[in-house]
C-alpha positions in Angstrom: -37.0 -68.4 -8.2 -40.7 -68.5 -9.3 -41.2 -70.5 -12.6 -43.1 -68.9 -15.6 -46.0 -70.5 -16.8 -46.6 -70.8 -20.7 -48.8 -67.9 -20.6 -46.8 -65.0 -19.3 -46.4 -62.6 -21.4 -42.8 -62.1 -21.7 -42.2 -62.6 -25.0 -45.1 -60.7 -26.6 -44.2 -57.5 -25.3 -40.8 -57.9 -27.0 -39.0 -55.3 -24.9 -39.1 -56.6 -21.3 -36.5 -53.5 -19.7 -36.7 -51.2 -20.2 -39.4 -49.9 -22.3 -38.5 -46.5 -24.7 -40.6 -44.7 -26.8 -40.3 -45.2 -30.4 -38.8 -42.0 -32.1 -39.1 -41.7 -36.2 -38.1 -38.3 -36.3 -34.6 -39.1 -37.3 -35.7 -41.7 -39.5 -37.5 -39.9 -41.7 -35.2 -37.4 -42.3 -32.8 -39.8 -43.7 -32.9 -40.7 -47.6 -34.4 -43.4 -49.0 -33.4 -44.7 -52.3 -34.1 -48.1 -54.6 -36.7 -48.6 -52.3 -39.9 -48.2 -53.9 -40.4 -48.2 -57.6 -43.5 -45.7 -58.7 -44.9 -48.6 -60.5 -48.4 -48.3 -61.4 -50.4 -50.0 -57.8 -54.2 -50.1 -57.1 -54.7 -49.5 -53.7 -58.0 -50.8 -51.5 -61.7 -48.9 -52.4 -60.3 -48.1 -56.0 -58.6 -44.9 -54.7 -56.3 -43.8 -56.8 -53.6 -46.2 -59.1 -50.7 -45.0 -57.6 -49.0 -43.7 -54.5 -49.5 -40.3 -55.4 -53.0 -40.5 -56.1 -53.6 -41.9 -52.5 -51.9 -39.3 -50.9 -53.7 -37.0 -53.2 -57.0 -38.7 -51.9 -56.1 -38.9 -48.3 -55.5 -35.1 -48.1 -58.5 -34.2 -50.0 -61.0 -36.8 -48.0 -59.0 -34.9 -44.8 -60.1 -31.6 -45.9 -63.4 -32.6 -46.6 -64.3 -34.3 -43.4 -62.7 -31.4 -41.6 -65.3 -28.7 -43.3 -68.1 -31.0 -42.7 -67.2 -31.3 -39.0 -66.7 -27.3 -39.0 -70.4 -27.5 -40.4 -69.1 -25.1 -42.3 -71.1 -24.1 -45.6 -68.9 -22.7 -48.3 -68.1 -25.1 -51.1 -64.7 -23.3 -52.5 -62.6 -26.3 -51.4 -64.9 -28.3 -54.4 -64.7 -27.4 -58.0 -67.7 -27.1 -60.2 -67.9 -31.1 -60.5 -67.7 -32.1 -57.0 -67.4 -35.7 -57.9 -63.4 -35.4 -60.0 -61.1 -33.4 -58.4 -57.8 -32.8 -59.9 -54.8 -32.3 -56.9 -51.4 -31.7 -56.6 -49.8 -33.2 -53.6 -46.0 -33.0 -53.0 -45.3 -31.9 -56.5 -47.3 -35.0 -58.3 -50.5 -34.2 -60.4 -53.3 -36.1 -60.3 -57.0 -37.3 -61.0 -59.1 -39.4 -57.9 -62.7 -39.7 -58.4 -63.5 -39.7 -54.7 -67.0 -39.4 -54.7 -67.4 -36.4 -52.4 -71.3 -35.2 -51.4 -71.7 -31.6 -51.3 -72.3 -29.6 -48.1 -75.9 -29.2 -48.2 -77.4 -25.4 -47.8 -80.0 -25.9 -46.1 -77.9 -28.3 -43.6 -80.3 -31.1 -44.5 -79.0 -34.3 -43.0 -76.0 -35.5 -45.5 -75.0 -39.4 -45.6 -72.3 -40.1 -43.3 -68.9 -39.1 -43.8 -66.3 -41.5 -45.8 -63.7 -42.9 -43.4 -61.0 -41.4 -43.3 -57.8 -43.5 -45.0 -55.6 -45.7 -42.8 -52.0 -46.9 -43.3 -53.6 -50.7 -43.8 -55.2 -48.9 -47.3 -51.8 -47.0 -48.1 -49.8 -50.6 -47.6 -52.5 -53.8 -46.1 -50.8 -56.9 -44.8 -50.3 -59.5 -47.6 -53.5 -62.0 -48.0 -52.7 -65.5 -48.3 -51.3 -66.2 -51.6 -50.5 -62.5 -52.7 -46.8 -61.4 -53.3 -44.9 -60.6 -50.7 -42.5 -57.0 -51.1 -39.1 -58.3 -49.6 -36.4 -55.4 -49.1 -32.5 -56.8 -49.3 -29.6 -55.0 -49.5 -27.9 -54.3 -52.4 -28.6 -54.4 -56.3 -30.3 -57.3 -58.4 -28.1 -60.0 -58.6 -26.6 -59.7 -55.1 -26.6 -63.0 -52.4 -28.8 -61.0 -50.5 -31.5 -61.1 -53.3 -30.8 -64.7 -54.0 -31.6 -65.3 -50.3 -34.6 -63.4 -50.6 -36.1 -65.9 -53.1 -34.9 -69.0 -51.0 -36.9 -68.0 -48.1 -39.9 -66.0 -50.0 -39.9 -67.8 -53.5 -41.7 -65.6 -55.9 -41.2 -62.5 -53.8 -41.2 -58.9 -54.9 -37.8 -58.2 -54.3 -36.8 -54.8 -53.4 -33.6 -53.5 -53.4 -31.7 -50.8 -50.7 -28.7 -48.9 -51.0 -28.0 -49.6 -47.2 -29.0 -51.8 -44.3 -30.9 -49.2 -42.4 -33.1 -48.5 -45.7 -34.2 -52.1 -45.5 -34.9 -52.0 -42.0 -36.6 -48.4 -43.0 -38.5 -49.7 -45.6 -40.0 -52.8 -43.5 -41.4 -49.7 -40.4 -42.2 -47.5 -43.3 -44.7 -50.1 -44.9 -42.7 -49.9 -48.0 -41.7 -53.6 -47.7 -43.6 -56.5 -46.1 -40.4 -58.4 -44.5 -36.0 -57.3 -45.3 -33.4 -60.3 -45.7 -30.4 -59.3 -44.1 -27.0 -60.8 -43.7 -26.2 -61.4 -39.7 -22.8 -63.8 -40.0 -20.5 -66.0 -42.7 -18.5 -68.9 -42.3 -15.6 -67.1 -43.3 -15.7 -63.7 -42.5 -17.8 -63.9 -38.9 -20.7 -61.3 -37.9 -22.2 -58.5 -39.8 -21.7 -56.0 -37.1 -23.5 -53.5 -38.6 -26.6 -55.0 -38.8 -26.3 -56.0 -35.2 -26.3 -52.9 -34.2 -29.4 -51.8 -36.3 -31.1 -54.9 -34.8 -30.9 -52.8 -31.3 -31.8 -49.5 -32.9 -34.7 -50.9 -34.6 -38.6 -52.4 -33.4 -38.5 -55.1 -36.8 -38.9 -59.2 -35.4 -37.1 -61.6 -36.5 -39.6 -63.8 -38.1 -36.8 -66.7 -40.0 -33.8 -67.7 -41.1 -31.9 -68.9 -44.2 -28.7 -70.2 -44.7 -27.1 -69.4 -48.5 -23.8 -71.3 -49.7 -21.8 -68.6 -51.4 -19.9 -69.3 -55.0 -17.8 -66.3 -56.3 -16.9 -65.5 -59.6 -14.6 -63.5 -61.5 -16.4 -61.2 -63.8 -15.8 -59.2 -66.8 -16.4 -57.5 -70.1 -16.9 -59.8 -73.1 -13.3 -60.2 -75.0 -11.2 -59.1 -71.8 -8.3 -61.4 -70.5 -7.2 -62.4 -67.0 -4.0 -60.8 -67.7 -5.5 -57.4 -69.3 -6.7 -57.2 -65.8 -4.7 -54.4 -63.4 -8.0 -53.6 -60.5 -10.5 -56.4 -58.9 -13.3 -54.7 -57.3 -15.9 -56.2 -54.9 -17.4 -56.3 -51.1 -14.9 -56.3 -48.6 -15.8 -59.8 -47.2 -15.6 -61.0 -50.6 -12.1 -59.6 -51.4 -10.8 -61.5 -48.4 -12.8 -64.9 -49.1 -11.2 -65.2 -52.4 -7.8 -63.7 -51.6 -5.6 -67.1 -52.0 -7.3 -67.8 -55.1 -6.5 -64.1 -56.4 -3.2 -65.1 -55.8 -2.8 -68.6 -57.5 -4.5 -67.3 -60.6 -1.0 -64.8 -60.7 -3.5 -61.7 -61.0 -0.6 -58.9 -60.7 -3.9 -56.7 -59.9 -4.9 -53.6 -57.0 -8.0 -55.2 -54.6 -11.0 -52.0 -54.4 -13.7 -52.5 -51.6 -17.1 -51.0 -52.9 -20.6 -51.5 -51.5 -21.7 -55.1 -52.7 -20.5 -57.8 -54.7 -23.2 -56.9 -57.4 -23.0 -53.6 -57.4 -19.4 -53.8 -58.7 -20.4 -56.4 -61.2 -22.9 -53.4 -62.2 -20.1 -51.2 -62.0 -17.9 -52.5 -64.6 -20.6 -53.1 -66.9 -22.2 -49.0 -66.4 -18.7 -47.7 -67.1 -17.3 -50.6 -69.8 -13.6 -51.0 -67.6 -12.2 -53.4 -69.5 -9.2 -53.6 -67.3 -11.3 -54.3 -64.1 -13.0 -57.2 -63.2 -15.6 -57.7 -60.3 -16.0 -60.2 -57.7 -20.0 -62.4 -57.8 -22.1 -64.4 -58.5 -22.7 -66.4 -62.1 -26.3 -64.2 -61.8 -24.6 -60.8 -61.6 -22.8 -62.2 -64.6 -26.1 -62.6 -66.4 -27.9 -60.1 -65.6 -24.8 -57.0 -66.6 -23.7 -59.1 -69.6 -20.4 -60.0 -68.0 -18.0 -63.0 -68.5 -17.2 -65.8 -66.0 -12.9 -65.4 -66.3 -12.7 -67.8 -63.1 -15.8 -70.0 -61.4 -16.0 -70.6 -57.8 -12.8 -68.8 -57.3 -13.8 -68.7 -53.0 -11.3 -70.0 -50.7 -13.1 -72.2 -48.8 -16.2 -74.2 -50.5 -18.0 -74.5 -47.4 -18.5 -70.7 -47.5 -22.4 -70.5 -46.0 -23.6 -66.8 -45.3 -26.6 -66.9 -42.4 -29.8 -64.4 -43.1 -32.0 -63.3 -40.6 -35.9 -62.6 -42.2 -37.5 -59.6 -40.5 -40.9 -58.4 -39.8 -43.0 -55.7 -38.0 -44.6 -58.4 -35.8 -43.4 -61.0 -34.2 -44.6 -65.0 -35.2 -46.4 -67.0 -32.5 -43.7 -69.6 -31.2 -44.8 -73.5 -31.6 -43.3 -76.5 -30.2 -43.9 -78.7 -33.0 -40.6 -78.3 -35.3 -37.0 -76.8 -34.0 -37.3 -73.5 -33.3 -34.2 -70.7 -32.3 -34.2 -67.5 -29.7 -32.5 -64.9 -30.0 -31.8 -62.2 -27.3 -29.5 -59.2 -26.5 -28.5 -58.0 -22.9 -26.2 -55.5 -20.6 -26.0 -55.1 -17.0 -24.9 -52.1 -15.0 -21.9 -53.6 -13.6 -20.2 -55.0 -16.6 -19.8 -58.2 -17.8 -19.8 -60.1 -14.7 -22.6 -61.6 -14.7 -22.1 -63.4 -18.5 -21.5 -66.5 -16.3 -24.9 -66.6 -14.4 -26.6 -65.9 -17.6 -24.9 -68.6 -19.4 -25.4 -71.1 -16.2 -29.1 -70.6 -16.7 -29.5 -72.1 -20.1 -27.4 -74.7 -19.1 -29.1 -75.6 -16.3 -32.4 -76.4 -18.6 -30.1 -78.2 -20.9 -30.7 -75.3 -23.8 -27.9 -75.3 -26.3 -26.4 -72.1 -27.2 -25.5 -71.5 -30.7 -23.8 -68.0 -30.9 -22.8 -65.3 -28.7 -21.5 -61.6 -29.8 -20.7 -58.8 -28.0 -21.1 -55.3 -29.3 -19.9 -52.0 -28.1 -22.6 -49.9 -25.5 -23.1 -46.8 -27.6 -25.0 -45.1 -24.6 -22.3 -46.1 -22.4 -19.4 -47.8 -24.0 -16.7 -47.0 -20.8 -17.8 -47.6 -17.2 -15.4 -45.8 -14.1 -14.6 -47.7 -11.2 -12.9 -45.5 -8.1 -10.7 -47.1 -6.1 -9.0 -45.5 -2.9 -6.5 -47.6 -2.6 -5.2 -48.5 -6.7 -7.2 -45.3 -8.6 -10.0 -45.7 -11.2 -10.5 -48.2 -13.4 -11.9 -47.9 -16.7 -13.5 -51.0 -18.2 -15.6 -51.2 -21.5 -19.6 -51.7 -22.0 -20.8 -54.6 -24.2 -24.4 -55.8 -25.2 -24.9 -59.2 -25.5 -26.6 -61.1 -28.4 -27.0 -64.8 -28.0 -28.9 -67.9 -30.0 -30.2 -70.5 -28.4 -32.0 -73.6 -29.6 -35.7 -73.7 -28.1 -38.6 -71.6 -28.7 -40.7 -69.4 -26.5 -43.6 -71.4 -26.4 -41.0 -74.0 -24.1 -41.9 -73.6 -20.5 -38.0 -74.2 -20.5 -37.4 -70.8 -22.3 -39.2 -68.9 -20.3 -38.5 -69.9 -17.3 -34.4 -69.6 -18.8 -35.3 -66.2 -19.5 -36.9 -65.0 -16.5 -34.2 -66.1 -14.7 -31.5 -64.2 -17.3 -34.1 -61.0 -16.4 -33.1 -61.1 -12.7 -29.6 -60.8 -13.9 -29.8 -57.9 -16.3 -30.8 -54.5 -16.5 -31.4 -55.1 -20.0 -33.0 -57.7 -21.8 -34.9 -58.1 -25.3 -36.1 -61.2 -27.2 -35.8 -60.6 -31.0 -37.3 -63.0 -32.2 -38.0 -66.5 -31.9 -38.6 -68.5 -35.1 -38.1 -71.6 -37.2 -34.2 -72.9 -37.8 -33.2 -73.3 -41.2 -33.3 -76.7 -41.4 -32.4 -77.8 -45.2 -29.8 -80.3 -46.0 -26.0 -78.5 -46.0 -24.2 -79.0 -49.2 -21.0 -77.2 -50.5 -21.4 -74.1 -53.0 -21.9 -74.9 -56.5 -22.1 -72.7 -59.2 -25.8 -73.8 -59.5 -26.7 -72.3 -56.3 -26.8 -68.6 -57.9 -29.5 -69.3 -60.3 -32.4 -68.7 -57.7 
């Protein structure tokens, strides 16, 4: 096997085989909601104080440039005062001074045309020291948020209603990196966003490791034993089901979204026989009660985050850095073992492997003359490992695995979470 010097370019093109094409059709037919708030934003060149004024602009600068190029001479698309036009674009009036120069009649040499307007002036990469917009799912006061602040402190924190919004909102330029959930101590892997890891082009840029404390929440003046429903995220429900049961809660377990959002919930609706599973923040910020504190089954209850971004950081040697990859093969899952044997080999610790379901192809027929045919299942493969890309070890691991598959894709390769481990503590929550 030919060895892969640092230089190869194996990682930077992210998808090594094969290579799609990037469809958004679907995408943006899908809604999007507590993404952005209309807040008032000045975008670059002074165009415009919201989003609706820059598409307002972008259109009429469009327009404009078009005529001139048509070297067309009527001047209707311009009112009397060329220099303030009023627009309405997608329902949302507005006034942008663009500073338009009238077709000349005598087609006297005009000054050059504006540029048109890119995406980097509807959303520019953050500059050094400005605040990053950080999509999460769920609603303010949700672990996701609170790990949104550990690994982007003084972030603009933006929340989804779903996963695939966040991963939307990052491609969409709405947000400039999603925290997302991808395993917990307790409950295992977020399959969900495993998949959408597949389905989407985001990088994974970081990780961050929360410890989890659960509360149980209510209305001011209610009592455990008023209580008859405990609502929360399904994962929480089951991390705190032992201690549900000590306390002698006689009480119906409801799954809803997120762990905030039922704290939000009870609060919206004033259910004073319903209580809500999360955290001491939630609490705070709805105007609920703490009934029970750290009510989790196990204290060492740690959910993982993965940080994403539209492009990928440059690997470095010079701190612990992690990999992570997903694979297939035509022929099923036979050759896990070669694939494995090659980061062994190099003496590169693994640190999780999950298989997920092949949507494209999720049962594969085997025809046998002599037995019949044989149905066997499809399965990606995700797996962490402990060295970076910029290891001549890595690459040379991977282009190994490559000869294997018919499938491969780095994710990401970035910094390990590397702060000190401690149990939850009802302090954690107050990020």
């Amino acid at each position: 096997m030919q060895a892969v010097s640092p230089s190869h370019n194996l990682y930077s093109s992210s998808i090594i085989y094969p290579s799609k094409p990037r469809r958004l059709n679907h995408l943006t037919r899908l809604p999007i909601r507590c993404v952005y708030r209309y807040d008032s934003v000045q975008f670059p060149n002074g165009v415009g104080s919201s989003r609706a004024d820059w598409q307002s602009s972008c259109a009429i600068l469009s327009s404009k440039v078009s005529s001139q190029d048509q070297g067309s001479g009527d001047k209707s698309i311009l009112p009397s005062n060329s220099d303030h036009l009023a627009a309405a674009v997608n329902g949302h009036k507005t006034s942008v001074d663009l500073n338009l120069v009238p077709i000349d009649k005598n087609n006297k040499p005009q000054p050059p045309a504006q540029k048109p307007l890119t995406i980097t002036d509807l959303s520019p990469a953050p500059m050094h020291g400005s605040q990053l917009r950080v999509a999460y799912q769920g609603v303010p006061g949700a672990y996701s948020e609170a790990a949104a602040g550990k690994a982007y402190p003084n972030c603009e924190a933006i929340p989804c209603d779903q996963f695939e919004v966040a991963f939307q909102a990052v491609e969409l330029w709405i947000a400039d990196r999603a925290v997302l959930p991808v395993e917990n101590s307790l409950g295992g892997s977020i399959h969900r966003n495993y998949d959408l890891l597949l389905r989407h082009r985001l990088h994974i840029v970081g990780e961050v490791q929360l410890p989890v404390h659960h509360c149980l929440l209510a209305l001011p003046g209610v009592r455990k034993e008023y209580l008859t429903r405990v609502i929360s995220h399904p994962q929480a429900l089951s991390q705190c089901e032992h201690t549900l049961t000590k306390l002698g809660l006689n009480v119906t377990r409801e799954a809803v979204d997120d762990t905030a959002g039922a704290a939000e919930y009870i609060a919206a609706n004033n259910l004073r026989d319903t209580a809500a599973i999360a955290s001491a923040r939630a609490a705070e910020l709805y105007g609920l009660q703490i009934l029970a504190d750290g009510i989790q089954d196990d204290s060492s209850n740690v959910t993982r985050f993965v940080m994403l971004a539209r492009e990928p950081i440059i690997p470095r040697t010079d701190r612990p850095f992690k990999t992570s990859i997903v694979f297939a093969h035509d022929k099923g899952t036979s050759v896990l073992f070669k694939v494995l044997s090659a980061f062994a080999f190099r003496n590169i610790s693994l640190t999780k492997i999950e298989s997920r379901p092949h949507r494209n192809r999720p049962i594969r027929l085997v025809d046998d003359a002599n037995v019949g045919t044989a149905k066997h299942f499809e399965y990606m493969f995700y797996v962490d490992f402990e060295a970076s890309m910029a290891d001549v070890r890595a690459q040379n691991a991977l282009a190994e695995v490559q000869e294997f598959t018919s499938f491969l894709r780095v994710l990401g390769s970035y910094p390990m979470d590397m702060t000190p481990w401690c149990p939850s503590r009802g302090d954690e929550q107050s990020l």
